[in-house]
Backbone as numpy.savetxt, mean C-alpha at the origin, in Angstrom:
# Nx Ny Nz CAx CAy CAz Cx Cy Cz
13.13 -4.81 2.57 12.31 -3.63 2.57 13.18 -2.38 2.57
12.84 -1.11 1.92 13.15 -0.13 1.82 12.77 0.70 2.75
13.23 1.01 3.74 12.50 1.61 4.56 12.26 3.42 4.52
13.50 3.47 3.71 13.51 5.30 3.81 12.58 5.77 2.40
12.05 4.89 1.64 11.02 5.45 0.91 9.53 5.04 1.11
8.30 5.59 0.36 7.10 4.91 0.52 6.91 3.99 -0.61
7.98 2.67 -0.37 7.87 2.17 -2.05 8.15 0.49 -1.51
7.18 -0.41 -1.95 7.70 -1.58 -1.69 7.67 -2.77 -2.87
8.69 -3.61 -3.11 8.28 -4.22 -4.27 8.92 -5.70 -3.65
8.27 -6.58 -3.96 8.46 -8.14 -3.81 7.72 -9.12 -4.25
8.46 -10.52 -4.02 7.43 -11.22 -4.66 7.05 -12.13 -4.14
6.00 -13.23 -4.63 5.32 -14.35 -3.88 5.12 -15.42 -4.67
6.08 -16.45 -3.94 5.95 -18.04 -5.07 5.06 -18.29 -4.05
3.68 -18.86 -4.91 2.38 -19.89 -4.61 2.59 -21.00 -5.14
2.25 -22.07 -4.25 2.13 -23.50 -4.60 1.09 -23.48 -5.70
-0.28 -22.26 -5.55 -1.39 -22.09 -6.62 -1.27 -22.33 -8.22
-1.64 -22.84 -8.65 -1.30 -22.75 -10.59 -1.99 -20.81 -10.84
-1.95 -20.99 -11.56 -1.74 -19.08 -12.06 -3.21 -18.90 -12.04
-3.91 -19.33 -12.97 -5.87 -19.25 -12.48 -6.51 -19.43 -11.10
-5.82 -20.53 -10.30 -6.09 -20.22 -9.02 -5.75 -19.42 -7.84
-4.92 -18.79 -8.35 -4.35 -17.84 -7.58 -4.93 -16.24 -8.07
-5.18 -16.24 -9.43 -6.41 -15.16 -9.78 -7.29 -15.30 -9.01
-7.69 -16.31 -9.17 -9.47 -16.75 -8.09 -9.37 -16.55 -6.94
-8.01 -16.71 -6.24 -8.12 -16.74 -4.88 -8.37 -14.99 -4.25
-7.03 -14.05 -5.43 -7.27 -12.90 -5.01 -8.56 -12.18 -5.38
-9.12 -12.73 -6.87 -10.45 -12.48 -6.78 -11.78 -12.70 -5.92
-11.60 -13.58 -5.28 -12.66 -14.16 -3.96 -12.70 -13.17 -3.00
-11.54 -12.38 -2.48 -11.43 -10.97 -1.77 -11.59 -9.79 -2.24
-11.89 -9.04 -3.30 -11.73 -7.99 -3.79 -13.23 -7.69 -4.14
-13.51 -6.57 -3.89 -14.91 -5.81 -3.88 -14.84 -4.78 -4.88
-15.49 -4.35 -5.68 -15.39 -3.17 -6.26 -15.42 -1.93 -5.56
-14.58 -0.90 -6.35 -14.81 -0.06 -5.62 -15.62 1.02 -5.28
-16.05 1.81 -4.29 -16.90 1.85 -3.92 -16.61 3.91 -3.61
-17.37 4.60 -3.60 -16.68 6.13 -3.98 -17.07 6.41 -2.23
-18.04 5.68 -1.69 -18.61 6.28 0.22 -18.52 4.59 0.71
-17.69 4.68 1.67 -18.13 2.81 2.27 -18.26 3.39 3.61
-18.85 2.62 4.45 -19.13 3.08 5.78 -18.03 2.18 6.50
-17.18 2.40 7.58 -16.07 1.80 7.99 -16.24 1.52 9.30
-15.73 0.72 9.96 -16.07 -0.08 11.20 -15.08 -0.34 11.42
-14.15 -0.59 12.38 -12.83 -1.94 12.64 -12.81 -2.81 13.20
-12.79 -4.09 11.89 -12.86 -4.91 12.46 -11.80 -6.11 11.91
-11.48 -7.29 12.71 -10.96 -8.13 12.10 -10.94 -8.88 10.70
-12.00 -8.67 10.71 -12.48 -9.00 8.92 -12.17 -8.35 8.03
-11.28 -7.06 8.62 -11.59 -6.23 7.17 -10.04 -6.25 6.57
-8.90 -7.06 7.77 -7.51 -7.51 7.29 -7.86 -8.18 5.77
-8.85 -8.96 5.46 -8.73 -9.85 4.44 -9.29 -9.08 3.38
-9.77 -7.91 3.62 -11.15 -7.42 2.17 -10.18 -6.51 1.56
-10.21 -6.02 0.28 -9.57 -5.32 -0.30 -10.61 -5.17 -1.28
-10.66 -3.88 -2.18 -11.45 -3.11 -3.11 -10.20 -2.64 -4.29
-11.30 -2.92 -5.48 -10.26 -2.30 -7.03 -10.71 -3.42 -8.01
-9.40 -4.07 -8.75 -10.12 -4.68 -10.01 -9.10 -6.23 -10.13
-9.63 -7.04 -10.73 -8.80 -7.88 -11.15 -8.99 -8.80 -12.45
-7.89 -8.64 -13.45 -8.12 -9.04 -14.80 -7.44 -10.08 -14.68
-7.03 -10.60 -15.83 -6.71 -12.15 -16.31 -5.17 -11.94 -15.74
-4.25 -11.17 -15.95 -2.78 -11.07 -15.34 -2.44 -10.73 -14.14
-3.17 -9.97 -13.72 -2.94 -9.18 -12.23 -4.05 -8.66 -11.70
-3.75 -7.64 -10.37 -4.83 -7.01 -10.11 -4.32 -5.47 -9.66
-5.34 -4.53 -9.24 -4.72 -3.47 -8.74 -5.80 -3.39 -7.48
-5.55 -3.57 -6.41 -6.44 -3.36 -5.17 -5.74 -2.56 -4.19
-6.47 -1.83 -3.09 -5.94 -1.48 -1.58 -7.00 -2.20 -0.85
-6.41 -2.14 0.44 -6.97 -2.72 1.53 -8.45 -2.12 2.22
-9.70 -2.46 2.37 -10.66 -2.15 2.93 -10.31 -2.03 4.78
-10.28 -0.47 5.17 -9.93 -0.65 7.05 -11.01 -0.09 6.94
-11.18 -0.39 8.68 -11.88 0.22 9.39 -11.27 2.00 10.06
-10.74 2.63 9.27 -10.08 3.50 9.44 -9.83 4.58 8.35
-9.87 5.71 8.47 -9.32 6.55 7.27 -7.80 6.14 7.60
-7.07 5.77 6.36 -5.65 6.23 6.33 -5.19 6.43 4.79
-4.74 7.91 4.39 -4.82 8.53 3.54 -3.61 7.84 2.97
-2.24 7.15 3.61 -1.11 6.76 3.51 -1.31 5.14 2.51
-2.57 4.76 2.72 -2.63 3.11 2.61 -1.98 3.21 1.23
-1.24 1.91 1.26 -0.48 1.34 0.13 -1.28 0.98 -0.98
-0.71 1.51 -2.09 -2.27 0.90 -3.23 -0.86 -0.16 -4.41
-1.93 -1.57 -4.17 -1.22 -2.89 -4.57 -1.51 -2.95 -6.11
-0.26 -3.24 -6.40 -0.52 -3.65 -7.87 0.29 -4.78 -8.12
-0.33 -5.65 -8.71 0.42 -7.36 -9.01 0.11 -7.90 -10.40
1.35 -8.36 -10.42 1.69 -9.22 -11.75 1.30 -10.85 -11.32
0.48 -11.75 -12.01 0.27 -13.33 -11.50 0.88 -13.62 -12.84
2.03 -14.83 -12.16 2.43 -15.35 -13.78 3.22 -16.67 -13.51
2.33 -17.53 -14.27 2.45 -18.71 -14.27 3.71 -19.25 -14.22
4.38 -20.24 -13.38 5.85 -21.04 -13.60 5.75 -22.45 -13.08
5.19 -23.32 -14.64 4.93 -24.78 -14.26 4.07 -24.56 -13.36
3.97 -25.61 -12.75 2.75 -26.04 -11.96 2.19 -24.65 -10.53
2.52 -23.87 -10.38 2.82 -22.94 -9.70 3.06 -20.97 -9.98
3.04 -20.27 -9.21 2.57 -19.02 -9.84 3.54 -18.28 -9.01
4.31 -17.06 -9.59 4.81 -16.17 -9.32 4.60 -14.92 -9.20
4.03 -14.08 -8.16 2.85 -13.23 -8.22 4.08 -11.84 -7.80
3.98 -11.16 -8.75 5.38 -10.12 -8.42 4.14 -8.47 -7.94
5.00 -8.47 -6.62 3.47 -7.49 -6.03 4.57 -5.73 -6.21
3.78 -4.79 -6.18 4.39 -3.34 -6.11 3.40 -2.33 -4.69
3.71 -2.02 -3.91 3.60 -1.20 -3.54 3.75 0.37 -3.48
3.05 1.36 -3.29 2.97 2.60 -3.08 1.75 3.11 -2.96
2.29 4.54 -2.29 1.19 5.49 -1.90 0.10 6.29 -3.50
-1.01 6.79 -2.80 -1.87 7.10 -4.20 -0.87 8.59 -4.40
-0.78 8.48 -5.66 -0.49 9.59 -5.98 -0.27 10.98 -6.33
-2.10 11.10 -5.73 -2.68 12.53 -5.00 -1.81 12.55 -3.63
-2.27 11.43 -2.53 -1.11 11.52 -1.43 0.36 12.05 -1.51
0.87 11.48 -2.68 2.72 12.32 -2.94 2.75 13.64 -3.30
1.69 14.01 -4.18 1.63 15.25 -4.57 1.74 16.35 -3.60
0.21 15.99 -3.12 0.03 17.10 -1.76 0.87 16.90 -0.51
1.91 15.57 -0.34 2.48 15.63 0.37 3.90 16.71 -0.05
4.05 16.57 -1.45 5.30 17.21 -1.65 5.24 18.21 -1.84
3.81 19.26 -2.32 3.65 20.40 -2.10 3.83 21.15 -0.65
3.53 20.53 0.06 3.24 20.83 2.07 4.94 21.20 2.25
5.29 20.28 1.62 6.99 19.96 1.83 7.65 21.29 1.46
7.42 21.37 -0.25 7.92 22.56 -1.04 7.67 23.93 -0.17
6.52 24.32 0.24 5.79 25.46 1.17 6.83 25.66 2.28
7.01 24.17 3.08 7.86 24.52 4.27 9.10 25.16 4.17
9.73 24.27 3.16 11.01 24.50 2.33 10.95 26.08 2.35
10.08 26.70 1.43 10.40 27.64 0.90 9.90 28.82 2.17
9.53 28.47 3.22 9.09 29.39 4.31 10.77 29.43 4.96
11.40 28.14 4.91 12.49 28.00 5.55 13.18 29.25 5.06
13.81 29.23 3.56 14.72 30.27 3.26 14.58 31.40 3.48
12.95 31.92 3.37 12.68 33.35 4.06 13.09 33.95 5.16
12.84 32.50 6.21 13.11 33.07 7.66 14.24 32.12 8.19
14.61 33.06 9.13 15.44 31.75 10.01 15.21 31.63 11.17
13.82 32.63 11.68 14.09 32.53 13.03 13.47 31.23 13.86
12.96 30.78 13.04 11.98 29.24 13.51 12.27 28.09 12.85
13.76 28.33 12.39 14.24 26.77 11.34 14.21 25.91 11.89
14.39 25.54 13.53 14.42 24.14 14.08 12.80 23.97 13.81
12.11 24.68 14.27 10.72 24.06 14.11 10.05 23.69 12.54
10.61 24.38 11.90 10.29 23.78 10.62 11.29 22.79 10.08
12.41 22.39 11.01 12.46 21.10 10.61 12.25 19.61 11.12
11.47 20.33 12.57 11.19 19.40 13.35 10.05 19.18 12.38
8.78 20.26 11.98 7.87 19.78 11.01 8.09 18.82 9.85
9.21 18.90 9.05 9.49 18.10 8.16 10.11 16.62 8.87
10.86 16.43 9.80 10.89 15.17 10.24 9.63 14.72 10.59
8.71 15.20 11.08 7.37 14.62 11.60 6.61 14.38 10.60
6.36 15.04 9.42 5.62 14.29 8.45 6.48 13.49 7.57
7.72 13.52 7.62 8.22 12.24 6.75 7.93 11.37 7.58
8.17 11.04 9.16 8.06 9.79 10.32 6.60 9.58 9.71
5.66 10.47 10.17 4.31 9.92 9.95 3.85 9.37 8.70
4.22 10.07 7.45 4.29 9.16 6.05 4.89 7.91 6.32
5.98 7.42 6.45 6.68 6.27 6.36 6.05 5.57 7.34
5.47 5.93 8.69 5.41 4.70 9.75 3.52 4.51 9.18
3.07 5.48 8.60 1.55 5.13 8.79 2.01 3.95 7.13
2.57 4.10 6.16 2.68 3.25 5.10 3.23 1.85 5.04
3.90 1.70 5.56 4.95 0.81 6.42 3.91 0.12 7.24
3.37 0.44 7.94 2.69 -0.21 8.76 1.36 -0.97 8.37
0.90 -0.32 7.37 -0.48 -1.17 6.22 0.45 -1.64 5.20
1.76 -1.62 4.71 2.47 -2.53 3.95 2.84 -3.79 4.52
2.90 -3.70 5.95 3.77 -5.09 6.47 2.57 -5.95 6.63
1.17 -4.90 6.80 0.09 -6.13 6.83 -0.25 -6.54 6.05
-0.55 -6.28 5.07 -0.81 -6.56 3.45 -0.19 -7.59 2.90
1.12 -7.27 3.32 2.42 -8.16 2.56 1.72 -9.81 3.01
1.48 -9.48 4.51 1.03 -10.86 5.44 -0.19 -11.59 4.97
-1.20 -10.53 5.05 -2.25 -11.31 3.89 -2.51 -11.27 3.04
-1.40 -11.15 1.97 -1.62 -11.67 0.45 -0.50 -12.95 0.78
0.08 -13.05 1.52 0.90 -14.56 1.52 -0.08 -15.39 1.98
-0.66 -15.17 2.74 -1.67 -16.13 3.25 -2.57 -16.30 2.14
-3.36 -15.18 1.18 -4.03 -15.34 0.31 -3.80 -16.66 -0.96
-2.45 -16.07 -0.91 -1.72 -16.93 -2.26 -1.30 -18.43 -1.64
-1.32 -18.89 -0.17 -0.61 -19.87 0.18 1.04 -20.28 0.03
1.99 -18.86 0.53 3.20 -18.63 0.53 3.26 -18.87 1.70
4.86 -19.58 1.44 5.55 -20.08 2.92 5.79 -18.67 3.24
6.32 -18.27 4.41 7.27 -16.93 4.78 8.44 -17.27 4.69
């Protein structure tokens, strides 16, 4: 894992043949939905919303939680002999980077104006990079966990 970016990429050998391992991630995936009403609950580790075609899919995770950070999954399924090689990508939506890097640019550029409050504006910029990375990071490491389970990957 990469930890100093919001970027994760790896992969997952399934015992699954390549159609069943479509099916399997298809059996979880909901369309998506523009208002869902959210709850937290244990059930909702397994649900994920988006699309899935004959090669891959592109889903994020259904929480019981707003988190603007959640990792949005995109996977390659591709057959090897009896068995499937499911090459997954992680990252943040890309409205999230934007407006994160605008917030950034603003601070930045408040910085050079002034100096009399530079520690605090860079305590600001350590705190939203920590909070980007630990809130992404933290719905990546779960994800990672149940799509292995999904696909029937050893760890």
């Amino acid at each position: 894992m990469n930890w100093v970016l919001p970027y994760h990429q790896f992969e997952i050998s399934s015992p699954l043949r390549r159609e069943d391992a479509i099916a399997a991630i298809a059996a979880r995936v909901e369309p998506v939905k523009w208002f869902r009403l959210r709850w937290p609950s244990s059930e909702n580790d397994n649900r994920f919303e988006g699309k899935v075609g004959a090669d891959g899919f592109e889903i994020n995770r259904i929480t019981g939680y707003n988190n603007a950070f959640l990792p949005m999954v995109k996977g390659e399924v591709r057959g090897v002999g009896a068995m499937s090689l499911i090459v997954i990508r992680m990252r943040p939506a890309l409205f999230v980077l934007a407006i994160s890097a605008a917030w950034a640019a603003g601070v930045i550029g408040f910085l050079t104006v002034t100096t009399d409050i530079g520690i605090a504006v860079a305590f600001m910029m350590a705190l939203l990079y920590g909070v980007f990375l630990g809130l992404f990071w933290f719905e990546a490491d779960k994800q990672q966990k149940t799509l292995r389970t999904i696909f029937n990957a050893a760890d």
